[in-house]
C-alpha positions in Angstrom: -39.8 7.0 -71.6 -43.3 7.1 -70.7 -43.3 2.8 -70.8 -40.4 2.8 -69.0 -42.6 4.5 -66.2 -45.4 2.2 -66.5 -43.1 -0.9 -66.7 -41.4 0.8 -63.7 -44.5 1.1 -61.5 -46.3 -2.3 -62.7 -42.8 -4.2 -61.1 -42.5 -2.0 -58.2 -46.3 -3.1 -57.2 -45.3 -6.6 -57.7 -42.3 -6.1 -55.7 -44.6 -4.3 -52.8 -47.0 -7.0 -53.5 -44.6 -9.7 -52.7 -43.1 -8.5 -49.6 -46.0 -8.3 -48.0 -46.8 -12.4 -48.2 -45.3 -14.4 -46.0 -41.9 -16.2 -46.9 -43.8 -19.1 -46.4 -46.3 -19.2 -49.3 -43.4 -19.3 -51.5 -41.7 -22.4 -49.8 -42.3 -26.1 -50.9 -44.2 -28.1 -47.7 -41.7 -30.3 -45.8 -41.0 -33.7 -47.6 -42.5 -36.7 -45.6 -41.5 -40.4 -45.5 -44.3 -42.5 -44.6 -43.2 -46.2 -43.2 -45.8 -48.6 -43.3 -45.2 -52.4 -41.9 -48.5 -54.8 -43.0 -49.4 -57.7 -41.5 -52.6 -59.4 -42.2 -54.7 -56.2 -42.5 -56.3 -57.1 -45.8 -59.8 -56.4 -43.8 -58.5 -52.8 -43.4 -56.2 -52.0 -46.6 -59.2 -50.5 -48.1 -60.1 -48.1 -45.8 -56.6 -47.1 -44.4 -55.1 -46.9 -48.4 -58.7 -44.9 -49.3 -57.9 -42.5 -47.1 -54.2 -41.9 -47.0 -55.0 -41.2 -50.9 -57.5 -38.3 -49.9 -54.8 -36.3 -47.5 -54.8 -33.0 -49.1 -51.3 -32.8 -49.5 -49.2 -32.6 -52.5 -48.3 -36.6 -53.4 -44.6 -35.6 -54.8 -43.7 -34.5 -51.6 -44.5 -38.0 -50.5 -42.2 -40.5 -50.4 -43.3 -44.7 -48.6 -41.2 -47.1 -47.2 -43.8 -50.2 -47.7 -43.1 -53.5 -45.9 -45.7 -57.0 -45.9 -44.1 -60.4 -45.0 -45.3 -63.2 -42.4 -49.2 -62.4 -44.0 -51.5 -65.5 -45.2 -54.3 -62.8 -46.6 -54.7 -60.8 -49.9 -52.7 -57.9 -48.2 -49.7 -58.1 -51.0 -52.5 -58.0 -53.6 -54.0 -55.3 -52.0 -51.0 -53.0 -52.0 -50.0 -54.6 -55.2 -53.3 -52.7 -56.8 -52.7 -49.4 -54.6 -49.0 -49.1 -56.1 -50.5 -50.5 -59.6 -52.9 -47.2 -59.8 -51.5 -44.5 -57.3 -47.2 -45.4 -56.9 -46.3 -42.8 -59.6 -47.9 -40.2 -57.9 -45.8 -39.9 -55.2 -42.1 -38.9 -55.4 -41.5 -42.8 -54.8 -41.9 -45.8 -53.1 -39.5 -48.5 -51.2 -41.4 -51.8 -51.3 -40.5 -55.4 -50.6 -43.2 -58.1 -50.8 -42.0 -61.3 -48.7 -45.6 -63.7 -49.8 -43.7 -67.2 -48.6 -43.5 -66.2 -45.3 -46.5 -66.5 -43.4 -45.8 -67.0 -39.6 -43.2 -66.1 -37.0 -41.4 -68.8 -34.8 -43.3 -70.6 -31.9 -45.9 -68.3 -32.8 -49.8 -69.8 -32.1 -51.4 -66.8 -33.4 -51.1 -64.4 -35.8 -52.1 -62.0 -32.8 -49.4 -63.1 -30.4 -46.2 -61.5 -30.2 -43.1 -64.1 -29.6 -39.8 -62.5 -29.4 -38.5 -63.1 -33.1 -41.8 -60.9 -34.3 -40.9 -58.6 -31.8 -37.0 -58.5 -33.2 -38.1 -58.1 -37.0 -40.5 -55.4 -36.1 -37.8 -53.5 -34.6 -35.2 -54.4 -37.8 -37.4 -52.8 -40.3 -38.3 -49.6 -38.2 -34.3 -48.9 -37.4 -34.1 -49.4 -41.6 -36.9 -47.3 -42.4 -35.6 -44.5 -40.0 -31.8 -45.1 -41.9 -33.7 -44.8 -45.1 -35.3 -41.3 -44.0 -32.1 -39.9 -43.0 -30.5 -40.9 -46.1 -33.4 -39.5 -48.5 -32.8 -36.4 -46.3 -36.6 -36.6 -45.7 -38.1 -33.8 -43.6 -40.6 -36.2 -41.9 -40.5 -39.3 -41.0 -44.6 -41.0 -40.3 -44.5 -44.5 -38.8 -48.1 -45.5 -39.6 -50.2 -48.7 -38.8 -52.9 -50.0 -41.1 -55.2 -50.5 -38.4 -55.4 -46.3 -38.4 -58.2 -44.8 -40.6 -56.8 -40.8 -41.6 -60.4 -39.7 -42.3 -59.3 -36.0 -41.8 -57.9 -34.7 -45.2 -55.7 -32.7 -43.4 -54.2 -35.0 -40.8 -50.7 -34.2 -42.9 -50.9 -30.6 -43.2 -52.0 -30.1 -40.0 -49.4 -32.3 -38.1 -46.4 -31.0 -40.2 -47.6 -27.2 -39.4 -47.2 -28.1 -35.6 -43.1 -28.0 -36.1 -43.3 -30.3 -32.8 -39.9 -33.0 -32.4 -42.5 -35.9 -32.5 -45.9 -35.5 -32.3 -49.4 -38.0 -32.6 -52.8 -37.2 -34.4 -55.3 -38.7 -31.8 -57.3 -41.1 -32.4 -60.5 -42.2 -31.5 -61.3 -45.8 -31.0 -65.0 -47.8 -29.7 -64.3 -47.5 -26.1 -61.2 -45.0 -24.5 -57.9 -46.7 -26.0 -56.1 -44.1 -28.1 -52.6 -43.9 -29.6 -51.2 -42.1 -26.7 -50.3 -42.2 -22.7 -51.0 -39.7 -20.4 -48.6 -41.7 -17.3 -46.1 -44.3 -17.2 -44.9 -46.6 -14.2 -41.6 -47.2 -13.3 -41.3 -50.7 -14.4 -42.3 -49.0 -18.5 -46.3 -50.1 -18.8 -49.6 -47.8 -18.9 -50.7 -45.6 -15.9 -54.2 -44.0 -15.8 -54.6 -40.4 -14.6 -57.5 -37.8 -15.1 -55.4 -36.0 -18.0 -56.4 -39.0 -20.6 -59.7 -38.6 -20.3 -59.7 -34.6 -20.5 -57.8 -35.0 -24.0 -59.3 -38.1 -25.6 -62.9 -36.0 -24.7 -61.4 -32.6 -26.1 -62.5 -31.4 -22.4 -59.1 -29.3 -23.8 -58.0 -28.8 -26.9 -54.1 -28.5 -28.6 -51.3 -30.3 -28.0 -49.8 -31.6 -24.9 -46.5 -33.8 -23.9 -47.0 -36.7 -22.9 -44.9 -40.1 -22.3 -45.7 -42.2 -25.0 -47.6 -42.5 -28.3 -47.4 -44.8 -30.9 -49.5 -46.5 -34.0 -49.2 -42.9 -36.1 -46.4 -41.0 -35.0 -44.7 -37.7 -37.0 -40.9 -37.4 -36.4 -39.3 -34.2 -37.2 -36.1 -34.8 -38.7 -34.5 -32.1 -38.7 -34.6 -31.6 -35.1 -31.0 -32.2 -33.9 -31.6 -35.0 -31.0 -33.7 -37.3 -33.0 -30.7 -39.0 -34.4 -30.5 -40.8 -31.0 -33.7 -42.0 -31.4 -34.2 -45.9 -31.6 -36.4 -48.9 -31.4 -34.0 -51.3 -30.4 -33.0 -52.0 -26.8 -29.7 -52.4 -27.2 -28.8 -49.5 -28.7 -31.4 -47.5 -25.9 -28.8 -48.9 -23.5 -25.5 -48.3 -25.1 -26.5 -44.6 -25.7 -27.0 -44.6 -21.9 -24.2 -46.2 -21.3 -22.0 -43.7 -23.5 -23.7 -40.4 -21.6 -23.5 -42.1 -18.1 -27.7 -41.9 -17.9 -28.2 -44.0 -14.8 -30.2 -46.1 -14.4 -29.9 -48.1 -17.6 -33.1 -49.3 -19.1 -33.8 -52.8 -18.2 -37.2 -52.7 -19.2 -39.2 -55.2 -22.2 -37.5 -55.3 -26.2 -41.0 -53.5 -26.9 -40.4 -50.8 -30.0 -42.9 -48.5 -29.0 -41.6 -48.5 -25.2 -38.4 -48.1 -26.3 -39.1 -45.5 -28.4 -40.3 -43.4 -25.7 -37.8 -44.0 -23.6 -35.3 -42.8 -26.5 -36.9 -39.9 -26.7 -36.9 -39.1 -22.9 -33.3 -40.1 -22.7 -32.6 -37.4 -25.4 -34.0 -34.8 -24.2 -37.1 -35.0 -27.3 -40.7 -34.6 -26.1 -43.7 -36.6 -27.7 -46.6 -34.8 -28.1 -50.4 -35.9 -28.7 -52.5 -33.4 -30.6 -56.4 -33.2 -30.6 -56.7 -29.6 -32.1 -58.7 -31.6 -35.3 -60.6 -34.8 -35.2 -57.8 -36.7 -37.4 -59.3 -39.9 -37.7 -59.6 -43.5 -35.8 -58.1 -46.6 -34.6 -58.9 -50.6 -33.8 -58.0 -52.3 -30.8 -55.4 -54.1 -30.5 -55.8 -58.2 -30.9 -54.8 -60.7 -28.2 -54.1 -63.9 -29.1 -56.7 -66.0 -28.5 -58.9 -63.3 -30.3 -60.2 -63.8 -33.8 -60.2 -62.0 -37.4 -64.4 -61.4 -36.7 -63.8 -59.5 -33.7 -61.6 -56.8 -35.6 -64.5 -57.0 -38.3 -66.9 -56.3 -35.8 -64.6 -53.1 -34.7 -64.7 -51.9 -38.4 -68.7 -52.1 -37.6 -68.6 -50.0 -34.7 -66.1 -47.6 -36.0 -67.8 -46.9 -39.1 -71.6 -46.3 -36.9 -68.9 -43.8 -35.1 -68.2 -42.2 -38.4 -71.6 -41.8 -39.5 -72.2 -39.7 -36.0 -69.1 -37.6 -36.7 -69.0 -37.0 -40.6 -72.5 -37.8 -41.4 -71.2 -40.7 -43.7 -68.5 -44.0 -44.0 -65.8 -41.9 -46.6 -66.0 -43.6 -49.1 -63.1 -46.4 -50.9 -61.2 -46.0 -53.8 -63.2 -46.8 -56.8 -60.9 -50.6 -57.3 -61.5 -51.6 -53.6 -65.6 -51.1 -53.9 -66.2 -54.5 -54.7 -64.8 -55.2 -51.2 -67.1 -53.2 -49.4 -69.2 -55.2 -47.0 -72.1 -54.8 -45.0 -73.7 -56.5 -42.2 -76.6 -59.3 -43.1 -80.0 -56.9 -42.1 -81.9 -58.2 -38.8 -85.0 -57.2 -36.7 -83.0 -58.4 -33.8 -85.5 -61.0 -33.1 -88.0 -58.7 -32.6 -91.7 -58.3 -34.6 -90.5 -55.3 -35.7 -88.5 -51.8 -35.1 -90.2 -48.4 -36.2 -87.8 -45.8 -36.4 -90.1 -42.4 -35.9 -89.0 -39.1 -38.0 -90.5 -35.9 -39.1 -91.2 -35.8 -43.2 -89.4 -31.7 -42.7 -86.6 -33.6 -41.0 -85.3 -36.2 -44.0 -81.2 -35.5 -43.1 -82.1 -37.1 -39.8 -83.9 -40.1 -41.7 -81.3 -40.3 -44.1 -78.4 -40.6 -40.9 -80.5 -43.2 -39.3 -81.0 -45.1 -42.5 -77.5 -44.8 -43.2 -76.8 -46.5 -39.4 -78.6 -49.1 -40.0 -76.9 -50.1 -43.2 -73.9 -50.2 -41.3 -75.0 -51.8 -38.3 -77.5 -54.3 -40.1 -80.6 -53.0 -38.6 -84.2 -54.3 -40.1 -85.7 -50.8 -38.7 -89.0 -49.5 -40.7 -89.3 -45.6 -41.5 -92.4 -44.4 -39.2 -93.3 -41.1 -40.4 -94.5 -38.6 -36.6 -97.5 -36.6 -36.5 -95.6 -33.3 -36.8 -97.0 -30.8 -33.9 -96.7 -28.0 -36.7 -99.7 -29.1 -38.2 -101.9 -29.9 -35.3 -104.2 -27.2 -34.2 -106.5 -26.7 -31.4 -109.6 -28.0 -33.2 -108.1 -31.1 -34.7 -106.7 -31.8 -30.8 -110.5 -31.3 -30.6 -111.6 -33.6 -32.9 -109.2 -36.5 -31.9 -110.9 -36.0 -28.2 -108.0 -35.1 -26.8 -107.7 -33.7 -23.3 -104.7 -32.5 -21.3 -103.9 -33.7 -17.4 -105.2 -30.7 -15.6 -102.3 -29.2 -13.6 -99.7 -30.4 -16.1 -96.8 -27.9 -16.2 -93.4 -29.1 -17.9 -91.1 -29.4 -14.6 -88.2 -27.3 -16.0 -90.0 -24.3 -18.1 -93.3 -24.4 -15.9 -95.1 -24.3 -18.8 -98.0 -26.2 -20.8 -97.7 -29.1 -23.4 -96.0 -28.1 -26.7 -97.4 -28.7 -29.8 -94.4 -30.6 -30.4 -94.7 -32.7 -27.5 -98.5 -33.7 -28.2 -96.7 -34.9 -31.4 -94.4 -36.7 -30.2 -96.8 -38.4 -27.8 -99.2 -39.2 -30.6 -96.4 -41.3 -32.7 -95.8 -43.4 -30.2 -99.4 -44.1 -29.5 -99.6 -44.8 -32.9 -97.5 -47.5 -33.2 -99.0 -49.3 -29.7 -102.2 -49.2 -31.6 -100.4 -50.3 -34.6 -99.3 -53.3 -32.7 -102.9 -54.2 -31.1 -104.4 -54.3 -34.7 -101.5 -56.7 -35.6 -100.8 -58.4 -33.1 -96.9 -57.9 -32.8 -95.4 -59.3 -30.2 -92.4 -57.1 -29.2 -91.1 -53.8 -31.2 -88.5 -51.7 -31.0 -88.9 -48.0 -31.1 -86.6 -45.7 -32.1 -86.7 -42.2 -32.5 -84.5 -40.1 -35.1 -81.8 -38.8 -33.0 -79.8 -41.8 -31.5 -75.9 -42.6 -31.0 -75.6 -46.5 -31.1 -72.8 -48.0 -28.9 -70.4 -50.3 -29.9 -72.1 -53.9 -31.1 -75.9 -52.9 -30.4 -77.1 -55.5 -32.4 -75.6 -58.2 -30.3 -76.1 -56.8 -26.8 -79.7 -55.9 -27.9 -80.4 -59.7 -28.2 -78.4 -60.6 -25.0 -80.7 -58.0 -23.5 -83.9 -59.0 -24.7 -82.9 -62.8 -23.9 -82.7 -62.5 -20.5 -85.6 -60.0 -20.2 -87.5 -63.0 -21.8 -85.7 -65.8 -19.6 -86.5 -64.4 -16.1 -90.2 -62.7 -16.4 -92.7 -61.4 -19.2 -92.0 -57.6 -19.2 -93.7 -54.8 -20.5 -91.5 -52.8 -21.4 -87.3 -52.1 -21.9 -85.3 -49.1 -22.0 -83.0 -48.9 -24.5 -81.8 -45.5 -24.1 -82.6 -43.0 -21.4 -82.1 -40.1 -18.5 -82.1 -41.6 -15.1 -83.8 -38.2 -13.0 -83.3 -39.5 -9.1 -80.5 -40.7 -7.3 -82.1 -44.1 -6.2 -82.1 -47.6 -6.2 -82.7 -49.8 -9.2 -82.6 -52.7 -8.3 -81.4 -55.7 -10.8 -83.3 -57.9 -11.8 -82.8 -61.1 -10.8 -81.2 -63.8 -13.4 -80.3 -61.0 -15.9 -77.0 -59.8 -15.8 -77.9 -56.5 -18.0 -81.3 -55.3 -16.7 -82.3 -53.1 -14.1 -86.1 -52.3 -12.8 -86.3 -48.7 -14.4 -86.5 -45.5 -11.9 -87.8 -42.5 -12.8 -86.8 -41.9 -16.6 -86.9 -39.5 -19.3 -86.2 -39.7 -22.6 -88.3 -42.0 -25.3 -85.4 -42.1 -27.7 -85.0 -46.0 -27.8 -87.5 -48.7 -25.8 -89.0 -52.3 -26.8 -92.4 -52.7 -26.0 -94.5 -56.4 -25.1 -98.2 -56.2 -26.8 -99.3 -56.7 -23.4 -97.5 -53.8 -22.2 -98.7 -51.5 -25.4 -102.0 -53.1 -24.2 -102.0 -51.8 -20.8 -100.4 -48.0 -21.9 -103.6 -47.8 -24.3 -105.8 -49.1 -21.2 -104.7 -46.0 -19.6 -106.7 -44.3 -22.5 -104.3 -41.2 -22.0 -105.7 -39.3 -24.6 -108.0 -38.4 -22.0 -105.7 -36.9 -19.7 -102.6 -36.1 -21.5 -98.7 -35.9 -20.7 -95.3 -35.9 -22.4 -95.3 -39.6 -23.5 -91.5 -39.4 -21.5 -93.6 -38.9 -18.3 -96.2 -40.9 -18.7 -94.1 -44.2 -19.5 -92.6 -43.5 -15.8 -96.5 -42.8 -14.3 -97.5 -46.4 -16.0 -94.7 -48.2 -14.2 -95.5 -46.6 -10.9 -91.9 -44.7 -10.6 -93.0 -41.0 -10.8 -92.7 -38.8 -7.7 -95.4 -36.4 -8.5 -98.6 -38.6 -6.9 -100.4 -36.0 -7.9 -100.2 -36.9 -11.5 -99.9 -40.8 -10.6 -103.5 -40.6 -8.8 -104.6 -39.9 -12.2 -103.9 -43.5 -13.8 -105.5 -45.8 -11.4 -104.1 -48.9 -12.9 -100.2 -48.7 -12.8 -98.6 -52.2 -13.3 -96.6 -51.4 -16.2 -93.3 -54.1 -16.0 -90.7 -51.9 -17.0 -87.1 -52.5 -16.9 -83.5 -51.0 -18.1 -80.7 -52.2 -20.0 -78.0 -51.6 -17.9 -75.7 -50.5 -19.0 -77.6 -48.2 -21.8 -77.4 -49.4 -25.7 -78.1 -45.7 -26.9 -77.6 -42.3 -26.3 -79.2 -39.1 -27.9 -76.8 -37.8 -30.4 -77.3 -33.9 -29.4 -77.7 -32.3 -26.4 -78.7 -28.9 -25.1 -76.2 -26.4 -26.3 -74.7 -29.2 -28.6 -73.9 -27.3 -31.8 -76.7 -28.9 -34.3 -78.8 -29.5 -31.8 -82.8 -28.6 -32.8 -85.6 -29.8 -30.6 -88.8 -30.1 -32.4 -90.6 -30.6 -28.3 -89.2 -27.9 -26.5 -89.2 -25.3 -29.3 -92.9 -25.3 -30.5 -96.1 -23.9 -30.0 -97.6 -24.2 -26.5 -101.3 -25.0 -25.5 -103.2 -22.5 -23.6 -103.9 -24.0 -20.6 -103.9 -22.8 -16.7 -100.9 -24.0 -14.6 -100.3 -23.8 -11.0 -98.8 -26.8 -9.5 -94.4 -26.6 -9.5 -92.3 -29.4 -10.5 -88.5 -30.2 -9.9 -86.4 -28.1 -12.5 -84.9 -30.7 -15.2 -84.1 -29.8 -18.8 -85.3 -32.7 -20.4 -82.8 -32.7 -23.2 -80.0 -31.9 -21.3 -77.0 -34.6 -21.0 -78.1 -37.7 -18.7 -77.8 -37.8 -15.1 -74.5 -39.3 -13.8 -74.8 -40.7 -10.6 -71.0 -41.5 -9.4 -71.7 -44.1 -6.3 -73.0 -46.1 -9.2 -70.1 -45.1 -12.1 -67.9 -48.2 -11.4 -71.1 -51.0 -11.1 -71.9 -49.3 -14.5 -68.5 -49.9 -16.3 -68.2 -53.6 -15.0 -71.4 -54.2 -16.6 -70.4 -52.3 -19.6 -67.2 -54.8 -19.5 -69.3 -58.0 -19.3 -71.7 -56.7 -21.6 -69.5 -56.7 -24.9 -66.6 -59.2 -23.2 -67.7 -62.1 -25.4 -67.4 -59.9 -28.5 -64.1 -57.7 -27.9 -61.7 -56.8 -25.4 -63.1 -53.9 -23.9 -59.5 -52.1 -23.7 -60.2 -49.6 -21.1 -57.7 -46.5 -22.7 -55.3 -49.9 -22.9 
């Protein structure tokens, strides 16, 4: 009797136990059938196979609908070793491997689009959406292999959402992104402010919109998606059949169609940003080339690096493939990247930038303001501007800042005693945009073409609403204004010699404001009456090559200026309240002058793809 109690009580806790889960826990996740249509991607198998293989979702719930025909690269070898080491882990795979055909009729490019690639593309989607009905699959996941999943949860979270037909958003080297936020009449993209506001995560969640495509979740068990379609023709006769007027008469375009289907029906699309999911290439046109979707990979992976901290890594039997760009000092004597020994993550993110972006850059170790003290300042004769206050905190020089000032002094005296001609200096907290290396040349080729400067911003904070003038004969530089910010500038021996001439030891500022006193741009003439000699040649990239990777109130962000010990000096004379480390200045007169440039500057290397 007394067991029978126990035995008694032990299952009625389990019983309590249990009913107070949720249902859910004990249900199997939703199966999913993941179509994937390859063509040519052999550059991007690796990456897009690596990271499908990392989703954190259970693989026998996983079923693949695999298509690659009209390829003349290694893709079928490619997904011959994926299936070779990962097929059986999934509940199955559908593949058919068509080698012998390599290219589409009256086709000139493998990036063009001719109506019979148009018409196959649309045959195998209406199959693989047959085939997901018939498997009774609970998902169905058209997916591109120009999409890298980098988010191990992209499938967990997407299936979750419950949503008819939803999009993970992705990010891209410029705006373009796997959704639209308008549509025209006549079926093709229309820009409004909304696109911006999501693809920025200005809000965050998930939002209908009129189109998405490239990696797109179909609920199929949602009762309308049965009239869903690629194909024009059947669009129409579905029209037809519920008297929708008017009939579309727009392009056979799958992904147009699609939408339209789905608008027709009565089935919302929906775009969610609520994690970062992962990224996307560009599109090819077709008088584009194989190097130019290479070079996206580049600037995609430099992308990675400032969101994850690292590339994710391939699957152990793709390594071999694993490229990296041929190093270069981007014709220059030299590049000093400057970093704090107490800050090695930083050095180890540049480091890892450069790999990827096939930077030459040596490490520079800073004179860290934590260990200078009053009598080595002393020692080293130096002396402080008198009146200097900071123009935003009204407050002396920081330790910090004296650091920072004496690194990059350093290195101009470094160049003096060797006699290098032109550096770059970096310093440990930059964003590189898309193909630095090669605007950086174009840059500093027509800097050298036109006049002998002194010096170059790379990166910067514009502080006044002026004028800045272009320089004439150089399409990408602009005399520089008053400036903040030393994050990223070359510097001419002769203009290293004439910032030493200044002998500014003697009278010290934040190195950011003195560059702009040397150049004869500041607009306190108080502090400019101090350095007699002001002929510094200093111009701009425009548009900028680098941005600081944090800002103020960034989460991560650490200033090792602003929050350090401050000299005890007097201060009396008021400045214009500016937060050096704040985000840059954006002056909106000049916003559109700024993006044509940016267009011309990277037009030779990619279609710049403004959102589309």
């Amino acid at each position: 009797m007394k067991k029978q109690v126990i035995f008694g009580l032990i299952l009625l806790s389990v019983l309590l136990c249990i009913s107070g889960q949720d249902e859910k826990d004990y249900q199997e996740p939703p199966t999913i059938l993941i179509v994937l249509l390859v063509r040519n991607k052999a550059h991007t198998l690796p990456m897009f196979l690596s990271y499908l293989e990392q989703q954190n979702y259970p693989k026998k719930r996983i079923a693949f609908w695999l298509r690659c025909d009209h390829s003349n690269d290694d893709s079928v070898d490619l997904l011959r070793a994926w299936l070779k080491h990962e097929g059986d882990h999934y509940h199955s795979v559908s593949y058919v491997f068509k080698p012998e055909e390599q290219s589409y009729v009256n086709e000139s490019s493998p990036y063009e689009w001719p109506a019979s690639r148009f018409k196959h593309l649309i045959a195998l989607k209406e199959e693989a959406f047959q085939y997901g009905r018939d498997i009774w699959a609970d998902f169905v996941f058209f997916l591109d292999a120009d999409v890298m999943l980098t988010s191990k949860d992209s499938l967990d979270v997407l299936t979750r959402l419950q949503l008819p037909i939803v999009a993970p958003m992705l990010i891209s080297e410029s705006l373009y992104s796997n959704f639209w936020c308008g549509m025209t009449e006549d079926y093709y993209y229309r820009r409004t402010d909304e696109y911006k506001e999501i693809y920025h995560v200005k809000k965050q969640g998930s939002f209908p919109v009129p189109m998405v495509h490239t990696a797109v979740l179909v609920n199929m068990n949602h009762k309308a998606v049965r009239n869903l379609t690629f194909d024009r023709s059947k669009l129409v006769e579905m029209q037809r059949r519920r008297q929708q007027e008017p009939l579309y008469d727009g392009p056979a375009d799958d992904i147009i169609v699609f939408a339209i289907s789905a608008n027709s029906s009565g089935v919302p699309l929906h775009i969610c940003n609520d994690i970062t999911f992962g990224y996307i290439l560009q599109p090819l046109e077709p008088g584009d080339t194989l190097e130019q979707d290479l070079q996206q990979l580049v600037n995609l992976k430099s992308i990675m690096v400032n969101d994850l901290g690292k590339v994710p890594p391939l699957l152990d039997y793709y390594k071999h493939l694993e490229k990296k760009p041929e190093k270069s000092k981007l014709s220059l004597d030299n590049i000093f990247m400057i970093n704090l020994k107490r800050r090695p993550e930083r050095r180890e993110k540049m480091e890892t930038l450069f790999e990827e972006l096939g930077i030459d850059a040596e490490y520079f170790p800073a004179v860290d303001g934590k260990e200078l003290t009053t009598e080595r300042l002393q020692q080293m004769g130096v002396k402080f501007l008198p009146g200097y206050e900071d123009p935003y905190h009204h407050r002396a020089m920081t330790m910090g800042e004296i650091g920072c000032f004496l690194s990059h002094y350093s290195i101009w005296v470094m160049m003096v005693r060797k006699g290098l001609n032109e550096v770059l200096i970096l310093e440990d907290d930059v964003r590189f945009e898309p193909y630095f290396p090669q605007n950086a040349v174009r840059v500093l080729n027509q800097a050298r073409s036109v006049v002998e400067y002194d010096l170059i911003y790379f990166g910067r904070k514009r502080l006044k609403e002026e004028s800045e003038a272009g320089v004439m004969n150089a399409e990408n530089l602009v005399h520089a204004g008053y400036s903040y910010w030393t994050l990223g500038y070359v510097i001419s021996l002769k203009g290293a010699l004439k910032l030493l001439a200044a002998k500014p030891l003697e009278k010290l500022i934040p190195v950011d404001e003195f560059l702009p006193l040397m150049f004869d741009r500041h607009p306190n003439k108080t502090w400019s009456e101090a350095y007699h000699k002001r002929n510094l040649v200093a111009f701009s990239a425009s548009p900028l090559l680098l941005y600081p990777f944090y800002y103020t109130g960034d989460s991560g962000y650490i200033s090792d200026t602003e929050d350090s010990q401050q000299i005890s000096v007097d201060t009396s004379e008021e400045g214009v309240a500016r937060l050096k480390s704040d985000r840059e200045q954006v002056f909106l007169q000049e916003e559109e002058l700024s993006l044509n440039q940016q267009l011309k500057l990277g037009e030779s290397l990619s279609k710049s793809h403004q959102e589309l």
